[in-house]
VOBA-56644 format. One record per atom (N, C-alpha, C, CB): residue in one letter; x, y, z. Coordinates in pm, whole numbers, padded with zeros to 5 digits, always signed. Glycine has a CB too. Example, Ala and Ser with C-alpha at 12.3 -4.5 7.8 and 13.67 -1.06 7.14 Angstrom:
A+01319-00569+00780;A+01230-00450+00780;A+01320-00330+00780;A+01131-00447+00905;S+01285-00225+00708;S+01367-00106+00714;S+01290+00003+00787;S+01408-00060+00572;
END
This chain:
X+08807+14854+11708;X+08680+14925+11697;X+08692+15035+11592;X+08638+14983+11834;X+08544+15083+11507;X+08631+15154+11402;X+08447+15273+11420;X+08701+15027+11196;X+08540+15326+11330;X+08422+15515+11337;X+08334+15460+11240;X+08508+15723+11257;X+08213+15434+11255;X+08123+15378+11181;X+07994+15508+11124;X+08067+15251+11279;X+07889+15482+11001;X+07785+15525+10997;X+07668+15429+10929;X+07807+15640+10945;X+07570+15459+11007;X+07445+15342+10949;X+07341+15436+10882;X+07352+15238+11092;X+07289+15429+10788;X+07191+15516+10734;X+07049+15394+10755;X+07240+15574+10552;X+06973+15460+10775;X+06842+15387+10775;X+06802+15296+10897;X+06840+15302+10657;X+06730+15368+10958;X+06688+15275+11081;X+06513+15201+11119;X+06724+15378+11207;X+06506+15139+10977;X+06374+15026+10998;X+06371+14945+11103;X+06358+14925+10893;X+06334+14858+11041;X+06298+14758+11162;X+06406+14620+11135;X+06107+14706+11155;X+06495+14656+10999;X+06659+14594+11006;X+06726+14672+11053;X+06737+14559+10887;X+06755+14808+10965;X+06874+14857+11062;X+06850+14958+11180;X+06978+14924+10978;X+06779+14958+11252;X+06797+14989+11399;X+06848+14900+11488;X+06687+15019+11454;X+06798+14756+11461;X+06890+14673+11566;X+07033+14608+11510;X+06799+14543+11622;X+07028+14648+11356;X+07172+14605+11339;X+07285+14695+11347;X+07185+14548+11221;X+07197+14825+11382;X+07296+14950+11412;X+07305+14907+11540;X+07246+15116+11393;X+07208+14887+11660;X+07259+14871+11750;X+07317+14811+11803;X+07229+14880+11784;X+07388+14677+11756;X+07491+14570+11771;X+07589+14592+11751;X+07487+14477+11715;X+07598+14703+11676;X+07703+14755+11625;X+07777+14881+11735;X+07651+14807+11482;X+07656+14915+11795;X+07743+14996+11888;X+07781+14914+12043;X+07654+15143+11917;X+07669+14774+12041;X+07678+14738+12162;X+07848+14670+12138;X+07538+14634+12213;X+07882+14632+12018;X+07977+14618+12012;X+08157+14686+12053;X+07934+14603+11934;X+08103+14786+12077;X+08179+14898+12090;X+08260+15003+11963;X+08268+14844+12172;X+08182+14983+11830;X+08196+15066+11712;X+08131+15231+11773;X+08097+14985+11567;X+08212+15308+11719;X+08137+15448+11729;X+08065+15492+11608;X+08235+15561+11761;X+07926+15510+11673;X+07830+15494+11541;X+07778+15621+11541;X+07706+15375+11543;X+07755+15669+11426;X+07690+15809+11407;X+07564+15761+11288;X+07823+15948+11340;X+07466+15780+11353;X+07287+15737+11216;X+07275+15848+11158;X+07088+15703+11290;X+07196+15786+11075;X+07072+15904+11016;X+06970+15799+10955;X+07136+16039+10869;X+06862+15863+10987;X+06717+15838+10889;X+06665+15943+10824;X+06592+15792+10966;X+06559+15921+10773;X+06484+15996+10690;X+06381+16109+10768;X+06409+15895+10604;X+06319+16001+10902;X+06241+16057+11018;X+06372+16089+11119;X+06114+15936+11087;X+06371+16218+11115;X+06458+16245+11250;X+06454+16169+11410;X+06426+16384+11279;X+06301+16164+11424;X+06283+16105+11551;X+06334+15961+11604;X+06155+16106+11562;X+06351+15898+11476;X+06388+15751+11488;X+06535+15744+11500;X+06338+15662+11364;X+06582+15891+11473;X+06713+15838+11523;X+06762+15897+11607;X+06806+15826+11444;X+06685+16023+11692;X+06710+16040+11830;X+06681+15956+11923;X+06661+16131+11867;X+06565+15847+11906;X+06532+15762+11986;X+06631+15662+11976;X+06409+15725+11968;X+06688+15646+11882;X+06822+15512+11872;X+06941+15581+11906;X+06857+15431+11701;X+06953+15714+11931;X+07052+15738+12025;X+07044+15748+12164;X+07098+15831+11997;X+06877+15767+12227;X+06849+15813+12316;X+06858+15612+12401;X+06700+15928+12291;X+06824+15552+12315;X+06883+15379+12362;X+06991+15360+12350;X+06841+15257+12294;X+07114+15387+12252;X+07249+15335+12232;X+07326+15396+12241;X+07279+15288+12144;X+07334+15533+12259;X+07443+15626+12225;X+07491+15641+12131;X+07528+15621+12273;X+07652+15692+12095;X+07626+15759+11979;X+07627+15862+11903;X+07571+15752+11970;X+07571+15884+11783;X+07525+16038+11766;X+07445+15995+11643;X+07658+16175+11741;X+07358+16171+11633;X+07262+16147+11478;X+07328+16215+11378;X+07097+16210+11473;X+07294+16260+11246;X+07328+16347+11170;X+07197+16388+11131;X+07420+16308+11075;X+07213+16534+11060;X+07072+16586+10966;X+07112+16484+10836;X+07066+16801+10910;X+07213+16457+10747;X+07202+16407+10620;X+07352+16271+10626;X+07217+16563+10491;X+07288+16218+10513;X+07427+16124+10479;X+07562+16171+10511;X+07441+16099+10330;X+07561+16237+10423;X+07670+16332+10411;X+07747+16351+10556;X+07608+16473+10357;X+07662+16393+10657;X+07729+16436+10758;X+07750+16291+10831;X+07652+16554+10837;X+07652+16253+10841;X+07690+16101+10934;X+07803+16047+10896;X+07588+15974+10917;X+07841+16047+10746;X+07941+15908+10672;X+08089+16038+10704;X+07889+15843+10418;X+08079+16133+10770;X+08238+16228+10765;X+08304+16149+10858;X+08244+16413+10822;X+08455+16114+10819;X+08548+16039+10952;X+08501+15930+10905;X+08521+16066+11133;X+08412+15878+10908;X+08391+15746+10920;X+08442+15644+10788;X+08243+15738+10947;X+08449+15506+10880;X+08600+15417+10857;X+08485+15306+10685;X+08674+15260+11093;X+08388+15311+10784;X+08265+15262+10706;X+08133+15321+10765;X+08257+15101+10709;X+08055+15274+10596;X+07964+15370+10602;X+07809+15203+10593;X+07996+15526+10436;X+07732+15214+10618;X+07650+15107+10604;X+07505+15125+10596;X+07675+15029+10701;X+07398+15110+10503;X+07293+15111+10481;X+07168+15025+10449;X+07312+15160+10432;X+07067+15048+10523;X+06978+14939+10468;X+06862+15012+10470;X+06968+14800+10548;X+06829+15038+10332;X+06697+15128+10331;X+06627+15053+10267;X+06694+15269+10269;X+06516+15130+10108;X+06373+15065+10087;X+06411+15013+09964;X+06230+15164+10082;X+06488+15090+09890;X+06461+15055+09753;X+06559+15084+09659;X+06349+15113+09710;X+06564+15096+09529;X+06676+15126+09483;X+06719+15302+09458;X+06675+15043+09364;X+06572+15338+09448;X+06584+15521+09470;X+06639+15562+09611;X+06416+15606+09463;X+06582+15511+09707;X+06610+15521+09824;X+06792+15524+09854;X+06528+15405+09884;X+06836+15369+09773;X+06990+15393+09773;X+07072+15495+09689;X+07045+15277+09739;X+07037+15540+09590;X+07069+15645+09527;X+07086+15752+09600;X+06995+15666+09443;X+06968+15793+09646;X+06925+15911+09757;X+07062+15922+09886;X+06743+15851+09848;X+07057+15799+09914;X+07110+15800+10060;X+07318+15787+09992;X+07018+15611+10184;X+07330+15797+09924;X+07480+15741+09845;X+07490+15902+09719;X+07445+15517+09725;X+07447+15971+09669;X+07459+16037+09582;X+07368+16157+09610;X+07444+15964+09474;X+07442+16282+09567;X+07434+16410+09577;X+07552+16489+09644;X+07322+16428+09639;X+07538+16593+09684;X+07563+16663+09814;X+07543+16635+09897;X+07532+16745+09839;X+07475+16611+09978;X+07351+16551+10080;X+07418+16386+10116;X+07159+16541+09975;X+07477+16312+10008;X+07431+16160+09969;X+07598+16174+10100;X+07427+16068+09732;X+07559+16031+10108;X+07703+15975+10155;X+07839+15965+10132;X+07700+15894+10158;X+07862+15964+09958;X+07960+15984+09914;X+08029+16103+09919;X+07947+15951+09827;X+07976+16179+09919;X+08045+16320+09960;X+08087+16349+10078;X+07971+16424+09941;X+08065+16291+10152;X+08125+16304+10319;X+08244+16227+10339;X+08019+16245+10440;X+08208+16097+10247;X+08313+15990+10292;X+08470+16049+10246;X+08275+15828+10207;X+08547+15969+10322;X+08708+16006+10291;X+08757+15896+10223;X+08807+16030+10424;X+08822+15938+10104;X+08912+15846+10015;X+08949+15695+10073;X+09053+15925+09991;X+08928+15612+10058;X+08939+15463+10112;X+08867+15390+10209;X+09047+15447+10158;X+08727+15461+10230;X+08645+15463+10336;X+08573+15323+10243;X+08552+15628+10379;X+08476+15269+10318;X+08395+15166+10259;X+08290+15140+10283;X+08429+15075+10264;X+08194+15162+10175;X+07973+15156+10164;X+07975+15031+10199;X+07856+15175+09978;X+07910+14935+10278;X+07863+14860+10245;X+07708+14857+10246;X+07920+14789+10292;X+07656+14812+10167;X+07449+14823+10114;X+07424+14699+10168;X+07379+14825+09904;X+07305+14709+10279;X+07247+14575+10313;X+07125+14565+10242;X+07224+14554+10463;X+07058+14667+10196;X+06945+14709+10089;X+06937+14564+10004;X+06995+14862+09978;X+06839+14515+09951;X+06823+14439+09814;X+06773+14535+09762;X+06742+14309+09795;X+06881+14525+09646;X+06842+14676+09509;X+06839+14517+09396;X+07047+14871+09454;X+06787+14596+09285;X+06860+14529+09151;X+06993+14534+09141;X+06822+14587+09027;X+07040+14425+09013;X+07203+14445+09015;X+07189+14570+08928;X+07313+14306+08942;X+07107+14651+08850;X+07150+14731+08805;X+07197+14875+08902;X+07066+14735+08713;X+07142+14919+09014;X+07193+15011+09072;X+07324+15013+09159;X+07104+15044+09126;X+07308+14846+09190;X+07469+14778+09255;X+07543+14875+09123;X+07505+14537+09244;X+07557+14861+09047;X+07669+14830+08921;X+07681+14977+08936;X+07622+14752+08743;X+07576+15073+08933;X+07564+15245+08938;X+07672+15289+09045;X+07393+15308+08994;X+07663+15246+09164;X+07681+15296+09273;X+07799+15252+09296;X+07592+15276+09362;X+07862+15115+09275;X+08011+15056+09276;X+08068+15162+09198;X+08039+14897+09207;X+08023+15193+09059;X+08101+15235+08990;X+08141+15393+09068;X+08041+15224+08847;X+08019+15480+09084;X+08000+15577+09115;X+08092+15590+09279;X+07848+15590+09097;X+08162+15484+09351;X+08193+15490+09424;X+08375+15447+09418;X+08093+15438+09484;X+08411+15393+09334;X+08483+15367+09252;X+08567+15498+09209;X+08409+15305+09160;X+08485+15560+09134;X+08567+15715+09067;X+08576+15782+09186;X+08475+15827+08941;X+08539+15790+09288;X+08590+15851+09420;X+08665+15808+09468;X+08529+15866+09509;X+08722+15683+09494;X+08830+15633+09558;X+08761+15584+09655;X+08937+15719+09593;X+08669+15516+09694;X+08592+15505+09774;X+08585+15322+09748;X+08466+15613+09751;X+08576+15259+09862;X+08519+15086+09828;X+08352+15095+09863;X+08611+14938+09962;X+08278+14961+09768;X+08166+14958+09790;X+08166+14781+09795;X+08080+15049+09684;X+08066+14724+09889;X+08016+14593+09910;X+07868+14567+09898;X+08055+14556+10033;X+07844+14526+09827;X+07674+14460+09824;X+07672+14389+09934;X+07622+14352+09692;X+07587+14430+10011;X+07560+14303+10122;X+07456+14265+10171;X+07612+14313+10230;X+07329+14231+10087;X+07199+14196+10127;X+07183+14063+10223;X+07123+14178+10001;X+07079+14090+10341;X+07091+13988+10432;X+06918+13937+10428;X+07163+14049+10593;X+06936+13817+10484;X+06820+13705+10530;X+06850+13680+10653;X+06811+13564+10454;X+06704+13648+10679;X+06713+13662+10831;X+06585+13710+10893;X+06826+13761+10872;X+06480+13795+10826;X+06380+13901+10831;X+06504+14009+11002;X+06154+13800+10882;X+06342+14012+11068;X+06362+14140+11204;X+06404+14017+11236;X+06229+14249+11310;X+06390+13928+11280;X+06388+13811+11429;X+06544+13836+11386;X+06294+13595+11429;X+06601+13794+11277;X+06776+13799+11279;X+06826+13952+11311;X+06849+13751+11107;X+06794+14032+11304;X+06820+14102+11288;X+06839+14164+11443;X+06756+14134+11193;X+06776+14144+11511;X+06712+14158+11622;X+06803+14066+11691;X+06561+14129+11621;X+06851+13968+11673;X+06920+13837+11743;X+07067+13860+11696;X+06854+13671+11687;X+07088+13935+11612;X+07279+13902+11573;X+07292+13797+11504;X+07390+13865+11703;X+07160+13743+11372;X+07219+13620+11340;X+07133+13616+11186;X+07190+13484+11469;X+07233+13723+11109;X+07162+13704+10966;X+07232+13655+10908;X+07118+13803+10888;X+07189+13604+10787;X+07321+13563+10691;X+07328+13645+10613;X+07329+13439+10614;X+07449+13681+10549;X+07476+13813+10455;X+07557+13730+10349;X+07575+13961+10535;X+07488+13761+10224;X+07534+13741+10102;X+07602+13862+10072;X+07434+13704+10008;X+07777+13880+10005;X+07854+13994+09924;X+07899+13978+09794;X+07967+14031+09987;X+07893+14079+09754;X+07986+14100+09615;X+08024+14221+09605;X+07921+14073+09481;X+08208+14218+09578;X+08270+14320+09593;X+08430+14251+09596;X+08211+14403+09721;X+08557+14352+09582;X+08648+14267+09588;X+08659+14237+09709;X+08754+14298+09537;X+08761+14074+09696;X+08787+14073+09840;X+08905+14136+09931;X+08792+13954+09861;X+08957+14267+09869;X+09028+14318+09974;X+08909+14390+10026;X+09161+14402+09941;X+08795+14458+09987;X+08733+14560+10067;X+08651+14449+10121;X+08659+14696+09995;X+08573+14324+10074;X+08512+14243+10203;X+08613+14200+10316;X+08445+14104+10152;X+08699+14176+10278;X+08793+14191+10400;X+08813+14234+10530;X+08855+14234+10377;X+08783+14366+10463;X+08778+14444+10543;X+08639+14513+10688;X+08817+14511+10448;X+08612+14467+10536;X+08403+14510+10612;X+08395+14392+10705;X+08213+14488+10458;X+08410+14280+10653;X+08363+14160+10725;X+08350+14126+10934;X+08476+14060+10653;X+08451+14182+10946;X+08496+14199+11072;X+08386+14294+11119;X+08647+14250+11083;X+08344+14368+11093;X+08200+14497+11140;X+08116+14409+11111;X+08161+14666+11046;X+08080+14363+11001;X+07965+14306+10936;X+07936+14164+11076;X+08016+14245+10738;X+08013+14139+11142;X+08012+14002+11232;X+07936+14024+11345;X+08155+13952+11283;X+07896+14166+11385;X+07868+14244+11460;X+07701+14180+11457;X+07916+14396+11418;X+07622+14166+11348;X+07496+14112+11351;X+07477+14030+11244;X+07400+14203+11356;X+07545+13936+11222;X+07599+13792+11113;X+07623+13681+11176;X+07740+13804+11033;X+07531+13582+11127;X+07544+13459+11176;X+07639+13363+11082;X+07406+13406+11193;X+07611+13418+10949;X+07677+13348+10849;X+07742+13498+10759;X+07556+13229+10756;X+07856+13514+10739;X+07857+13593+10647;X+08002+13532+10526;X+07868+13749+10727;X+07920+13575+10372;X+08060+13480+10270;X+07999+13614+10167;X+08037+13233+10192;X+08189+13587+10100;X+08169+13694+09985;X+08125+13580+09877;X+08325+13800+09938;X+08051+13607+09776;X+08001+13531+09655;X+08072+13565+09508;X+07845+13564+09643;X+08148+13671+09509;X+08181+13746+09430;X+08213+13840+09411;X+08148+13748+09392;X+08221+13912+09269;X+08224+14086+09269;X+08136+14134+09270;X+08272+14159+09180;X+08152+14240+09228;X+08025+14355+09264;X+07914+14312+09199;X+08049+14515+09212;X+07795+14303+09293;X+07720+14253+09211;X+07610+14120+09283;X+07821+14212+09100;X+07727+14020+09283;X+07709+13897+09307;X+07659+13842+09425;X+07802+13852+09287;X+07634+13988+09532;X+07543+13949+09643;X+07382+13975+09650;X+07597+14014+09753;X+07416+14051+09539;X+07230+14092+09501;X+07156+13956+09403;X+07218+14279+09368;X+07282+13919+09356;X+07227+13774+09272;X+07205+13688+09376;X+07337+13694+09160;X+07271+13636+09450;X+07249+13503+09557;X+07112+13558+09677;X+07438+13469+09666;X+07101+13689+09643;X+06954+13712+09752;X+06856+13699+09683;X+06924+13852+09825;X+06880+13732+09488;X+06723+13709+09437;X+06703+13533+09412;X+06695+13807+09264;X+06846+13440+09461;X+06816+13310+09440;X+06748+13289+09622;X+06978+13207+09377;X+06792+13350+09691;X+06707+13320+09833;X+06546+13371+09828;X+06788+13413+09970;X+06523+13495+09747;X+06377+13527+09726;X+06324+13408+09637;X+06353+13679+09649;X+06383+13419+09545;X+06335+13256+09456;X+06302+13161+09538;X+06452+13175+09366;X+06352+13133+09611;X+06375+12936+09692;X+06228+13003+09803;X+06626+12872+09839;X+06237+13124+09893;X+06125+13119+09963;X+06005+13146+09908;X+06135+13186+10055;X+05976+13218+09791;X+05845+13206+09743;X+05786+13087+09707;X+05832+13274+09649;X+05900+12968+09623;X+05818+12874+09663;X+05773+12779+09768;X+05831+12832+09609;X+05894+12804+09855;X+05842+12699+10007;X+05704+12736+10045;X+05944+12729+10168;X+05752+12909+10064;X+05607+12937+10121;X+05455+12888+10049;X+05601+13092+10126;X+05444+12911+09929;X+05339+12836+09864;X+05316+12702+09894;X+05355+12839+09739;X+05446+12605+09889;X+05433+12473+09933;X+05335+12461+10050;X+05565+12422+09970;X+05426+12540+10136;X+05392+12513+10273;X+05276+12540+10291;X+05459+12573+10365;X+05167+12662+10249;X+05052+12720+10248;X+04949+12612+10198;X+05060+12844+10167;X+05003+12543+10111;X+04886+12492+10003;X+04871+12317+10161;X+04984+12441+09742;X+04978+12271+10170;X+04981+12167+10204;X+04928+12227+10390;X+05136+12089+10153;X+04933+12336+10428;X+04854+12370+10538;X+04673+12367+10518;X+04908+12517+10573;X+04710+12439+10394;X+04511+12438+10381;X+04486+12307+10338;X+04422+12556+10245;X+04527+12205+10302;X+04489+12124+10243;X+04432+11989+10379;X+04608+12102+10133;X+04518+12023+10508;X+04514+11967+10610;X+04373+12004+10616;X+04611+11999+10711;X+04398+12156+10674;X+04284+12181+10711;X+04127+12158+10644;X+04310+12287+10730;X+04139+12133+10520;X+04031+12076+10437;X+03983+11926+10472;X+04081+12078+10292;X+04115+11846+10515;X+04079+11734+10516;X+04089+11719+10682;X+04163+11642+10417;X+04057+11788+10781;X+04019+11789+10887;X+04136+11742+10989;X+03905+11721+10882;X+04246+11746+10901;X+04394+11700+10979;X+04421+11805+11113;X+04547+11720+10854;X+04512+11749+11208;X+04564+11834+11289;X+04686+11892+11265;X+04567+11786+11390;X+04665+11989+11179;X+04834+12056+11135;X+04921+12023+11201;X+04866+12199+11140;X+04946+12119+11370;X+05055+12104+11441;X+05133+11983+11451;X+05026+12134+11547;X+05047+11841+11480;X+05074+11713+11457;X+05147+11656+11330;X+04963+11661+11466;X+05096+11683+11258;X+05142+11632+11152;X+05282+11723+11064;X+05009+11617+11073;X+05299+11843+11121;X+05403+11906+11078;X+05491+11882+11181;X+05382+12039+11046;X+05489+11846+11331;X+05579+11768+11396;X+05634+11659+11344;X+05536+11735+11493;X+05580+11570+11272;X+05652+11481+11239;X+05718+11493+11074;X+05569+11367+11269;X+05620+11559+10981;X+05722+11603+10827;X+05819+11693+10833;X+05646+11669+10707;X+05842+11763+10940;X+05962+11851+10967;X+06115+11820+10977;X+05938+11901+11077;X+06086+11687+11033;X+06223+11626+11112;X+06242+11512+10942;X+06178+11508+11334;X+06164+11558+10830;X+06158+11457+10688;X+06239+11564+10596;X+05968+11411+10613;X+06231+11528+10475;X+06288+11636+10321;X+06182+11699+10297;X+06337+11559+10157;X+06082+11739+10374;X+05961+11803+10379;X+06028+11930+10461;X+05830+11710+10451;X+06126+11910+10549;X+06142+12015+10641;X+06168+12140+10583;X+06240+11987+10727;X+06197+12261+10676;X+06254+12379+10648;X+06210+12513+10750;X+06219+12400+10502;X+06299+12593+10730;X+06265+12706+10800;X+06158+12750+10833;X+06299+12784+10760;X+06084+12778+10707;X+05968+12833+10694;X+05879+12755+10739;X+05942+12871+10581;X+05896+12617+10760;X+05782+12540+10820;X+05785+12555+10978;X+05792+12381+10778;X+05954+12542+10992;X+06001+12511+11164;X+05940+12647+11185;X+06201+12487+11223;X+05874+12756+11160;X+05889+12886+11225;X+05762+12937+11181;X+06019+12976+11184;X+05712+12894+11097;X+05586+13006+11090;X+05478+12877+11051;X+05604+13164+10942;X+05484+12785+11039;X+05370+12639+11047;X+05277+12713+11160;X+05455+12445+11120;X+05295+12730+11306;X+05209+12754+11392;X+05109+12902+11369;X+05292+12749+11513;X+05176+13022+11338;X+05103+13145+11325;X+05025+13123+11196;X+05197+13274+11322;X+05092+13042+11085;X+05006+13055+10963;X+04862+12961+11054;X+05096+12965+10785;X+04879+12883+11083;X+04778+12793+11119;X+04619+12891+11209;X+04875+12667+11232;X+04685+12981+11275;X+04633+13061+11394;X+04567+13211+11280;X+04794+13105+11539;X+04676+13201+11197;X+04575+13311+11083;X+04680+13490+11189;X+04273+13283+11134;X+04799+13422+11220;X+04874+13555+11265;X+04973+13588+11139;X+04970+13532+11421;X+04983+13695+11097;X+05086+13771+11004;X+05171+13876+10982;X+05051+13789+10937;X+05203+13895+11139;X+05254+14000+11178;X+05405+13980+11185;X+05192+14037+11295;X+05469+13914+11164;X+05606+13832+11196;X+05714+13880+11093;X+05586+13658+11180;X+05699+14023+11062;X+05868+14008+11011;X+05801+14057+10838;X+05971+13784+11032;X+05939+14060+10753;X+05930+14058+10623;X+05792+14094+10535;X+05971+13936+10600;X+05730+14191+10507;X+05630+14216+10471;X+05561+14190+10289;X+05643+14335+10524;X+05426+14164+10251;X+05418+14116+10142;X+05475+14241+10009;X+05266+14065+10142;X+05428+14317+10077;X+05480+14441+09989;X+05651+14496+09924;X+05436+14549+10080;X+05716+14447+10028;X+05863+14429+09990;X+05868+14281+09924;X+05971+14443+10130;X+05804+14204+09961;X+05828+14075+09890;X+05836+14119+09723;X+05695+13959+09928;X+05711+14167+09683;X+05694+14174+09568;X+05788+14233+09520;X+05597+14214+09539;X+05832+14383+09559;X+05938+14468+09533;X+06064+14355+09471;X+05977+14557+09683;X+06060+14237+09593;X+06217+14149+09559;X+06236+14105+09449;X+06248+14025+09629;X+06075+14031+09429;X+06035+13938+09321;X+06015+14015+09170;X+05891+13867+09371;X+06011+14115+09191;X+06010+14196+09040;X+06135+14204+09028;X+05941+14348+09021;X+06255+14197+09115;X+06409+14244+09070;X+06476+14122+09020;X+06506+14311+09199;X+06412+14063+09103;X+06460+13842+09059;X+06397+13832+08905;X+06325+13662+09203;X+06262+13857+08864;X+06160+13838+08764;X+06273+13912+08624;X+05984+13936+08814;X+06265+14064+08668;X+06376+14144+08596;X+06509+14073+08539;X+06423+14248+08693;X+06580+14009+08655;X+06718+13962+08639;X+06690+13852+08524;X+06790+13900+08787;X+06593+13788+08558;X+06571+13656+08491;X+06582+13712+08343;X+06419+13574+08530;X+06495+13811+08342;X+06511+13813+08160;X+06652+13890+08139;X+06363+13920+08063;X+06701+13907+08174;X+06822+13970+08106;X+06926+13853+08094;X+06885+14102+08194;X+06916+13774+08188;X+07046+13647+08202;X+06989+13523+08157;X+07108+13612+08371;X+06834+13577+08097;X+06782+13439+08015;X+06747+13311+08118;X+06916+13381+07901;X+06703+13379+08252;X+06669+13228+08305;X+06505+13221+08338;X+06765+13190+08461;X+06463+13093+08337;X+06295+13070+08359;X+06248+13068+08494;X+06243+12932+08302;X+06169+13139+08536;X+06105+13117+08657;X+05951+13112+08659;X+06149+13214+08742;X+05885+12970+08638;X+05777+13031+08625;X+05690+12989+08762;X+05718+12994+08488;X+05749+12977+08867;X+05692+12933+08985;X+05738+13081+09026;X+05746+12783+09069;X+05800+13103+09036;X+05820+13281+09151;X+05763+13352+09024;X+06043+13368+09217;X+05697+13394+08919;X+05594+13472+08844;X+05453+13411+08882;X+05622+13465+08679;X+05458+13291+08935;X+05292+13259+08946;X+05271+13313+09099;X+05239+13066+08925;X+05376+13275+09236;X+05373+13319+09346;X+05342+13500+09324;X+05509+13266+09416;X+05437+13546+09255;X+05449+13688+09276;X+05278+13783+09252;X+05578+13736+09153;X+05212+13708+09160;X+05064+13693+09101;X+04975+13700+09276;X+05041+13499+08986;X+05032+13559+09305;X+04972+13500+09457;X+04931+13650+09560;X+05129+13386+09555;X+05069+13713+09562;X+05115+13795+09670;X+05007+13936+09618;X+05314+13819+09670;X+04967+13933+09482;X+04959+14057+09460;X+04784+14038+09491;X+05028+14114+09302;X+04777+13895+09474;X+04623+13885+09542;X+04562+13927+09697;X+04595+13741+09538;X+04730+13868+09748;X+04702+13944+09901;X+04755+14067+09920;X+04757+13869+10022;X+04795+14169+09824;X+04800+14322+09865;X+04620+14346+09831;X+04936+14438+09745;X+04536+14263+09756;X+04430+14354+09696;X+04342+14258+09876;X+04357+14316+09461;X+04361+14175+09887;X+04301+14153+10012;X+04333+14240+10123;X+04327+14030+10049;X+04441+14312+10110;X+04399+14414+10237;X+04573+14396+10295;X+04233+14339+10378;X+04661+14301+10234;X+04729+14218+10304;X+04906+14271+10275;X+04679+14059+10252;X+04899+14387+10207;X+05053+14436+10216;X+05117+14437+10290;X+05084+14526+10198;X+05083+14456+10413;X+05130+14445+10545;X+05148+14320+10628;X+05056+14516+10608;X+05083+14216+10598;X+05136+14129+10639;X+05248+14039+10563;X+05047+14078+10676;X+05285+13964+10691;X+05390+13900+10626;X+05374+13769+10564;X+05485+13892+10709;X+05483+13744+10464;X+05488+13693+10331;X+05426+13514+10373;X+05675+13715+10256;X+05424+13478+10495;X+05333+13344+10502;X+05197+13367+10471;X+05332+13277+10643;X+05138+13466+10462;X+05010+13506+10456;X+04947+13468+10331;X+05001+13641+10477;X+05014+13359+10214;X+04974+13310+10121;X+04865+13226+10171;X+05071+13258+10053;X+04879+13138+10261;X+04758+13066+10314;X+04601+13152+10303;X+04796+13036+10475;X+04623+13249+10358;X+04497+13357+10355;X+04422+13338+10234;X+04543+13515+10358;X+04503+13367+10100;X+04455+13376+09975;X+04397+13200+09923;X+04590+13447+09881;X+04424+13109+10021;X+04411+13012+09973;X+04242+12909+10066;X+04576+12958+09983;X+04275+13020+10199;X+04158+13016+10256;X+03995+13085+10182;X+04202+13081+10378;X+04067+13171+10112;X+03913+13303+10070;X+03925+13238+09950;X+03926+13524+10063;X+03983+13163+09868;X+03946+13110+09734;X+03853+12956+09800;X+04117+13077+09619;X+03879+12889+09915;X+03828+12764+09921;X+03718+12812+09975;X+03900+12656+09990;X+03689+12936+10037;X+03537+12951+10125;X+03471+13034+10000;X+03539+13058+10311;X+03497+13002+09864;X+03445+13080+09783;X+03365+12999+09727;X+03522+13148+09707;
END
């Protein structure tokens, strides 16, 4: 069991902090809202801190999953930040999807301290998160995944290093890639039922168990159908992902022009009202264009 700290307690890491203690890690939080992390001590035990800084002191590893890439800066750098608390050989790991450019900032920046850092962005939305069963993409060496890995199992269904530093923020903007387009698939070929007076549920019982199948069908086919979008992963971070994937693309020269037309999609449903829901909610936009 090892002296742990979790920074950020959303609606990922509150329950992946708390696996972590049900585990028997000694965990010390912090958030941004104080209250959210008296209440996650006042469920798990524990302790809080006022800042990074203080949470990540002693501790063996330090672990975060916040909003954005300022956000990781914030929570990793300053006085205040995490790195300054931590002790020489201690180890960050980021569950955050940042760009690879702030990965590269913050390795390095963690690096000249003597300090290890792991990229470790996970899939999964809340439901994994919530269940102990995300998959976590890393990049970092593998003596410090090594090391992390064993904590990291704590709420990992699948967890593999991909690489160095870096190389786990790449394999999550190829997982944002692959679901923007299912989800469109899946959306278009839902409304399209429904146009032609099909019985969805029926008929996605049986293309499921085909090369038609997939997650996104096995799991959200029924709420998209019902017009529910409350489930996890929101459109507004989607986009956030899809601009860092969009970004990557031009620098490493690769084409995407299906996750630039989706990302378009999504931004139709922030102006519908729809940031907040979650990222199946492409159907919506495909409903108000056909009743148009």
């Amino acid at each position: 069991m090892a002296k742990l700290a979790f920074l950020g307690l959303g609606v990922m890491g509150a329950p992946m902090a708390g696996h972590l203690a049900k585990a028997g890690h000694d965990v010390t939080v912090y958030n941004r809202t104080t209250a959210k992390a008296e209440a996650w001590v006042a469920t798990h035990g524990g302790a809080s801190a006022a800042t990074p800084a203080k949470a990540a002191e002693g501790a063996e590893f330090v672990m975060a999953c916040v909003g954005n890439d300022d956000d990781l800066r914030g929570v990793c750098t300053g006085p205040d930040g995490a790195f300054a608390g931590m002790t020489k050989g201690a180890v960050f790991v980021d569950h955050t999807t940042v760009s690879a450019q702030v990965t590269s900032e913050m390795s390095q920046a963690a690096a000249d301290l003597g300090l290890g850092f792991v990229d470790a962005p996970v899939s999964g939305g809340q439901a994994g998160a919530e269940n102990g069963a995300l998959s976590i993409m890393c990049g970092g060496s593998q003596a410090e995944y090594d090391c992390a890995e064993p904590v990291m199992a704590a709420y990992a269904r699948t967890c593999k290093r991909m690489g160095d530093s870096g190389a786990g923020q790449m394999a999550k903007m190829m997982n944002q890639i692959c679901i923007a387009g299912l989800v469109q698939g899946l959306s278009e070929a839902l409304h399209f039922g429904e146009k032609a007076g099909m019985d969805g549920r029926a008929v996605i019982e049986v293309i499921s168990q085909g090369a038609a199948g997939s997650w996104q069908m096995a799991n959200r086919h029924g709420t998209m159908l019902d017009g529910e979008f409350n489930h996890g992963f929101a459109v507004d971070w989607m986009r956030k992902d899809l601009a860092i994937c969009l970004a990557a693309a031009d620098e490493v020269g690769a084409s995407l022009p299906v996750t630039a037309l989706v990302d378009q999609f999504y931004k139709d449903v922030q102006q519908m009202g729809g940031g907040r829901w979650d990222t199946s909610s492409l159907i919506e936009r495909l409903r108000k264009l056909g009743a148009g």
